[in-house]
N, C-alpha and C positions, 0 to 999 in steps of 0.2 A: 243101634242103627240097623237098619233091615235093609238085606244086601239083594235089593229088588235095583230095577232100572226104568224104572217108570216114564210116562211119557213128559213129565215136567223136566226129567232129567237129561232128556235127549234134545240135540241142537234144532231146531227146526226152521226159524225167521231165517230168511234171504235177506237181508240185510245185515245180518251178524255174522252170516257164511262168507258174506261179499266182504266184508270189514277183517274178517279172520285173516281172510289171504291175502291184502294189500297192508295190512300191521301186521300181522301176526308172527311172533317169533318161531323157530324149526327147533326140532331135536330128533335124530334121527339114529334108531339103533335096526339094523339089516331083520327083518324084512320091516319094521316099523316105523315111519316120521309122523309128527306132533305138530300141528301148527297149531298155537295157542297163546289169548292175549287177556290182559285182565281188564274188565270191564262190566259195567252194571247189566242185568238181562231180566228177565221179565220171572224167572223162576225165582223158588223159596229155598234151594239147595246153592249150596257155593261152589257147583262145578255145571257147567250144561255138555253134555261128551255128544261127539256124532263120528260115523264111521265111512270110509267108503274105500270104496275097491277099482281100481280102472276097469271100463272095457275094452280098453286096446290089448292088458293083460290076458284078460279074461271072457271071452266072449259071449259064455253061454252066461244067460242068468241067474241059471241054477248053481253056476259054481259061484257065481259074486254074492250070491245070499248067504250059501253057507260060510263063507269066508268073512260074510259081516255077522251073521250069527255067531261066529267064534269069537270073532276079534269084539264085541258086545258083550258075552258069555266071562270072556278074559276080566275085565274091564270090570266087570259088577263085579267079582268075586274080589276084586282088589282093590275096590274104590276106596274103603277105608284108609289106604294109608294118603290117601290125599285130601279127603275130609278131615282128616283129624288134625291138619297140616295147615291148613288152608284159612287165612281170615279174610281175604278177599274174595271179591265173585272172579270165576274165570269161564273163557267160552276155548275149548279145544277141537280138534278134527286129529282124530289116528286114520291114517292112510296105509293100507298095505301094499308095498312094492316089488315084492317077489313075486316072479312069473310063472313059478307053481303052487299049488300048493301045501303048506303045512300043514303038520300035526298039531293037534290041538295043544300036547305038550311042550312043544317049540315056541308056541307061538304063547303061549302060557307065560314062561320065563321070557321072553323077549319084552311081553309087557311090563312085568313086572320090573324090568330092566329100566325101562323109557320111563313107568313112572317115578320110579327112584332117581334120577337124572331131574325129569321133569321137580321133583322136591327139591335137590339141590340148588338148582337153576332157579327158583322159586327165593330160596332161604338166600341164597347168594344175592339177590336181585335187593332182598329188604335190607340188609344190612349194609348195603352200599349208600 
């Protein structure tokens, strides 16, 4: 597996956006929530991820970039442990809700946190 983040793999249709957040289940560990639901999507991977940051948080746009550049950067480096996990399609939104910002290695292990949740919440759901 090549731990790229290409443009098939990132959320894009407004209609899947808009469907994410009136279905979409939450998981939320400080500074990071998860809205994500499973469902069929137009990509060849079994996860489509997108990211965003408020601007009420964050005003400038320079800092809501970098902050999706991290929290993206996190994300690819760990994607593995949810592909290998994963037989259905999923579509997710990580949200970051801290009003400063973190360290890339905070924010590192915080993902890593949400996805391992995100797995359990997954494995729990199939077996029920």
């Amino acid at each position: 597996m090549k731990f790229t983040l290409g443009k098939d793999e990132r959320l894009k249709s407004r209609k899947l956006i808009g469907r994410l957040y009136t279905e979409g289940k939450t998981i939320k560990t400080f500074p990071l929530r998860m809205v994500y639901i499973q469902t069929e999507h137009t990509s060849d991977y079994p996860v489509q991820v997108g990211v965003s940051v408020p601007k009420r948080n964050f005003k400038k746009a320079v800092d809501r970039n970098r902050i999706k550049r991290l929290l993206r950067e996190s994300y690819r480096k760990q994607k593995f442990t949810v592909y290998d996990n994963v037989d259905k399609p999923y579509v997710f939104m990580i949200s970051y809700l801290a009003k400063d910002e973190w360290k890339y290695d905070d924010i590192d292990k915080k993902m890593s946190k949400l996805l391992s949740i995100f797995m359990n919440e997954i494995l729990t759901n199939e077996q029920e």
